[in-house]
C-alpha positions as CSV (number, residue, x, y, z in Angstrom):
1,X,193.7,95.6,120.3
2,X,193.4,98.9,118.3
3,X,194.1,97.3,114.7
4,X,192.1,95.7,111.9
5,X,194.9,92.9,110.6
6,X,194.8,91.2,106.7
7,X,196.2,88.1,106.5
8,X,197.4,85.9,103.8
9,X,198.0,82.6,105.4
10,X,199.9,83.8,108.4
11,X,201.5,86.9,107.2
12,X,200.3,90.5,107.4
13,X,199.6,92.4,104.3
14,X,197.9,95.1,105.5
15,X,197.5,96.9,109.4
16,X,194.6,99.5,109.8
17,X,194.5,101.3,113.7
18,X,191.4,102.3,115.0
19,X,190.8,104.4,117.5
20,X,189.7,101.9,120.3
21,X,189.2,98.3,120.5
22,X,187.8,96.2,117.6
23,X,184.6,94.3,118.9
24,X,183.0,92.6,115.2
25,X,183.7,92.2,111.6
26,X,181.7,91.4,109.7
27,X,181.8,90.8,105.4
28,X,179.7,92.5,103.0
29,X,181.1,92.4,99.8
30,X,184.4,91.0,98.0
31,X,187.3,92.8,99.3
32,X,184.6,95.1,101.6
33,X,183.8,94.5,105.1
34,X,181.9,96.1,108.3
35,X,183.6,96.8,111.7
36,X,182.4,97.9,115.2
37,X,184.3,99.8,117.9
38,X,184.1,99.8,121.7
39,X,183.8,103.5,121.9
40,X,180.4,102.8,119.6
41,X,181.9,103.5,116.1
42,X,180.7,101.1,113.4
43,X,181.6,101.7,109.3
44,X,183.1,100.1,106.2
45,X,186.5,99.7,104.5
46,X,186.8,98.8,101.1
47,X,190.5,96.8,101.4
48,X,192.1,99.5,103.3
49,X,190.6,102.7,102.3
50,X,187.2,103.6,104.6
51,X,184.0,104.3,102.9
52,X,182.2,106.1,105.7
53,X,181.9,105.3,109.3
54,X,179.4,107.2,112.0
55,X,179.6,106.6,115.8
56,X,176.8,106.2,118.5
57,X,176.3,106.7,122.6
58,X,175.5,102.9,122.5
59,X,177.6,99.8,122.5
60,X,177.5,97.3,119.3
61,X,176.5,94.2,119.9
62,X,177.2,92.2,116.4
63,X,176.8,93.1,112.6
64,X,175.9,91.5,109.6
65,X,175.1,91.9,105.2
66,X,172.2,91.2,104.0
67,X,170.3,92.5,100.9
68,X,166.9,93.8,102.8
69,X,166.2,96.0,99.9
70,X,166.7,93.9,97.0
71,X,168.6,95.4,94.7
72,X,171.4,93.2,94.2
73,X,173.8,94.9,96.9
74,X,173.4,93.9,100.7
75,X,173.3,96.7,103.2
76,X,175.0,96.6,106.7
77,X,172.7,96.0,109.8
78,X,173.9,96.5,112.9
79,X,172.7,95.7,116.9
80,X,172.7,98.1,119.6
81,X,173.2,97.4,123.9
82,X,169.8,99.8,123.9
83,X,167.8,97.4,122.0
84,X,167.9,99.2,118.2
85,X,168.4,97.5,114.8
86,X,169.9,99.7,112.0
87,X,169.8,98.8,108.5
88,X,172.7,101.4,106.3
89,X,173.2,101.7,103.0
90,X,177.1,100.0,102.0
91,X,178.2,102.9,100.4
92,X,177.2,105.5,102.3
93,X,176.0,104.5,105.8
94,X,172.9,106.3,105.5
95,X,169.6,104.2,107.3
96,X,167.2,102.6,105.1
97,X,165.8,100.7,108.0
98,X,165.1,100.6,111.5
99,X,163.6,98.7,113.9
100,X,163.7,98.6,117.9
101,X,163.8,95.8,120.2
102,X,162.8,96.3,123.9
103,X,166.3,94.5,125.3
104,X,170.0,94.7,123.9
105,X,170.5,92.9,120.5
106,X,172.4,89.5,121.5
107,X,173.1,88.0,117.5
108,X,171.8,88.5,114.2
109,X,172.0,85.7,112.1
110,X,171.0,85.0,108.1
111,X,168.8,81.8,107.8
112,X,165.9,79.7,105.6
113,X,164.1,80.0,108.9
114,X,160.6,79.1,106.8
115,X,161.7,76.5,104.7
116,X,160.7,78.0,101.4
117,X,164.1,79.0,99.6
118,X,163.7,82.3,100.9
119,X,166.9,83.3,103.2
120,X,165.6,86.3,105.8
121,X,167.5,88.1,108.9
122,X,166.3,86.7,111.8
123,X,167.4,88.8,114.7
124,X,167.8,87.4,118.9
125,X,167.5,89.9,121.4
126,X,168.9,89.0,125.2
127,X,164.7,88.8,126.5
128,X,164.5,85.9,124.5
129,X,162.4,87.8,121.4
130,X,163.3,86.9,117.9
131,X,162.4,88.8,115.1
132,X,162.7,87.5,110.6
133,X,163.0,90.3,108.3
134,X,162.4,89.3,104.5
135,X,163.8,91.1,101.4
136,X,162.1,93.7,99.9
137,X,161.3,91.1,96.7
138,X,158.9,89.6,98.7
139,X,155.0,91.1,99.2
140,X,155.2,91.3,103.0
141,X,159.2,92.7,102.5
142,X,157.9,95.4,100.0
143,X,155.4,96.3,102.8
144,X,157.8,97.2,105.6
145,X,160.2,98.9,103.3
146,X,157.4,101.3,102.0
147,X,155.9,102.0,105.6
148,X,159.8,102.7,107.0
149,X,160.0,105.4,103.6
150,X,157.1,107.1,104.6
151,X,157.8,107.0,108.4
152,X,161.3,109.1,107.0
153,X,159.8,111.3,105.0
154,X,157.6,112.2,107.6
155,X,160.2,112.6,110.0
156,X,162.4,115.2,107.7
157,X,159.2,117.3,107.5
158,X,159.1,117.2,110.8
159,X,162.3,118.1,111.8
160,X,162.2,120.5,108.7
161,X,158.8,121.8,110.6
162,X,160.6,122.8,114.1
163,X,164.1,124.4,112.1
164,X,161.2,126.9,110.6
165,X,159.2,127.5,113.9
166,X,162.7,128.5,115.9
167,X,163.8,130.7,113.0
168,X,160.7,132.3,113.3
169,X,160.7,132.1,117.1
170,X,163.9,134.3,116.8
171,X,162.9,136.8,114.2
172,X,159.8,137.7,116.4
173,X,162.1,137.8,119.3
174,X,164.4,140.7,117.6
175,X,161.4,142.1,115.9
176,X,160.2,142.6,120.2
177,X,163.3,144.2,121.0
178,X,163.5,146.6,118.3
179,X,161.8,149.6,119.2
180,X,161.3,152.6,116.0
181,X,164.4,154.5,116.7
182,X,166.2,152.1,119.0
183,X,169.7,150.9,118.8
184,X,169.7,148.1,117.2
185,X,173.2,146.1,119.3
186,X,172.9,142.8,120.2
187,X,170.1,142.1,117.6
188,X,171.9,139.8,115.2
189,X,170.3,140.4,112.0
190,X,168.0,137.6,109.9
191,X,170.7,137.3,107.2
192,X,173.4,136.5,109.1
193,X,175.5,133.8,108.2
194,X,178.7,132.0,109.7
195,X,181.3,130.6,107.2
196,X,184.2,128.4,107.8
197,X,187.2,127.3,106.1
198,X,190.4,125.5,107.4
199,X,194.1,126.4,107.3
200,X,197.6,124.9,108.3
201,X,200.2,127.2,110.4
202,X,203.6,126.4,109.8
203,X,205.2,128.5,112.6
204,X,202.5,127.2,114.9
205,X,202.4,123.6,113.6
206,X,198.9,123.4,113.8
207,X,195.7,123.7,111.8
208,X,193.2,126.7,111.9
209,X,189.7,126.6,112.2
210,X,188.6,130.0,110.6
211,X,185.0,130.7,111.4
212,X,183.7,134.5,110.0
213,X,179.8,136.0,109.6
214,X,179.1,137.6,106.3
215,X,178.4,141.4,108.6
216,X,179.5,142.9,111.5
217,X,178.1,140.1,113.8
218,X,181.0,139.1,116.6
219,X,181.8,135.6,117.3
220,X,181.6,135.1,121.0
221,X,182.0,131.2,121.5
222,X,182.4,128.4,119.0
223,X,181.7,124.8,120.0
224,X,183.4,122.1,118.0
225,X,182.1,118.7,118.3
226,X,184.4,115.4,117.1
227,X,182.3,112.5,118.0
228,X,185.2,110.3,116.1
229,X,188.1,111.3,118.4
230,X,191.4,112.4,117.6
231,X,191.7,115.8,117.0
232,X,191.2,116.8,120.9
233,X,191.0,115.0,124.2
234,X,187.1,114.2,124.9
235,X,184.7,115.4,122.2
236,X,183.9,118.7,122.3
237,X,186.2,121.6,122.3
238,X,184.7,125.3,123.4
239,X,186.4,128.4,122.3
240,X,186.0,132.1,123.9
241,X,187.7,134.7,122.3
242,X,188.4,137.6,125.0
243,X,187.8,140.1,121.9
244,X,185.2,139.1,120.3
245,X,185.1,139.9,116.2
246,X,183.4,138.8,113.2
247,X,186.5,135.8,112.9
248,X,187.5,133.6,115.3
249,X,190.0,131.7,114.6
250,X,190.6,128.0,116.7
251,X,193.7,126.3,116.6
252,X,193.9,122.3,116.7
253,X,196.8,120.0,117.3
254,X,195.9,116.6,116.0
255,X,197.5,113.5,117.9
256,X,200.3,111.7,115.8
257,X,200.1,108.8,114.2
258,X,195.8,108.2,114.6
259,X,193.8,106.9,112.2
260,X,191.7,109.7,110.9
């Protein structure tokens, strides 16, 4: 079943279709909850609007709430079939936390598994391993919390590190085939940028895609990628144009009646 069902004693109120099969729920706040797809989506609705929602190769295996990082709200963590263990941020879904687990994640469950007042996730994986995770209130919490915000920042640099070297990597590459009076085509130049905007056709009844560089630079293939589903059969959608220009445009035809 495709739908996310409200009740109030045994009527319906409210109906919300996904885009494949509901596997957990799971509540965070009043009136807010978590959900998990089949097809490896997982996100929040606040009563029937979503907040956000991202979607992964892997399989979820079960969500919960919890407040990891003490400050009042609890975040959404989720289990993976490849072993991981995300904590998001409610409102946004961005990761605060992460762990991994060498075997699929078979339950998370929210326990005083010491004895001592102090509620913690404790986390089963199918191997047997079991893992507690305390609030970020506590000394050993704040500990983890602060070695996961490094371990981020230093992965942004990083990744911030290899966009630099391949835009470097390219410069020098046009810079080697541009000879003192040379032509200069097929070199596209260091400035070069691509913007897009979005249109409706009402002869066509369909939506535009309008990509165009700020200079004479063609378009000669645009690759759209919708890991959501929906707007096209699979999730990618590649686009040719026979006469290449500085705009391409793409057409899309939306399925009816999908949750977007």
């Amino acid at each position: 079943d495709y739908a996310i069902r409200m009740f109030m004693q045994e009527e319906v109120v409210s109906e919300i279709v996904e885009t494949d099969r509901v596997m957990v729920l799971a509540r965070v706040l009043v009136n807010k909850y978590s959900y998990g797809l089949a097809n490896g989506t997982i996100g929040v609705y606040s009563g029937n609007k979503r907040v956000w929602r991202v979607k992964s190769k892997n399989t979820i295996r079960d969500l919960g709430a919890f407040d990891l990082d003490a400050d009042g709200v609890p975040e959404v963590i989720s289990g993976w079939s490849n072993g991981a263990l995300n904590v998001r941020n409610e409102d946004n879904g961005e990761v605060v936390f992460k762990d991994s687990f060498s075997s699929p994640i078979a339950k998370i469950v929210q326990a005083d598994y010491r004895m001592d007042n102090t509620e913690q996730i404790i986390v089963c994986a199918e191997d047997g391993e079991v893992r507690g995770y305390l609030p970020a209130d506590t000394e050993q919490g704040q500990a983890v919390m602060d070695e996961q915000q490094d371990a981020k920042a230093l992965t942004e640099l990083e990744q911030r590190k290899s966009e630099l070297l391949l835009e470097l990597h390219s410069l020098e590459e046009n810079l080697k085939q541009t000879k003192p009076g040379a032509e200069t085509d097929g070199i596209i130049p260091g400035n070069t940028r691509v913007n897009m905007d979005m249109a409706t056709n009402a002869v066509q009844r369909n939506c535009e895609f309008i990509f165009t560089t700020n200079n004479d630079t063609c378009i000669t293939c645009v690759v759209i990628i919708d890991l959501e589903g929906g707007l096209f059969e699979g999730e990618s959608h590649v686009v040719m144009p026979a006469n290449p220009s500085s705009t391409c445009n793409v057409c899309i035809r939306p399925k009816k009646n999908i949750s977007s």
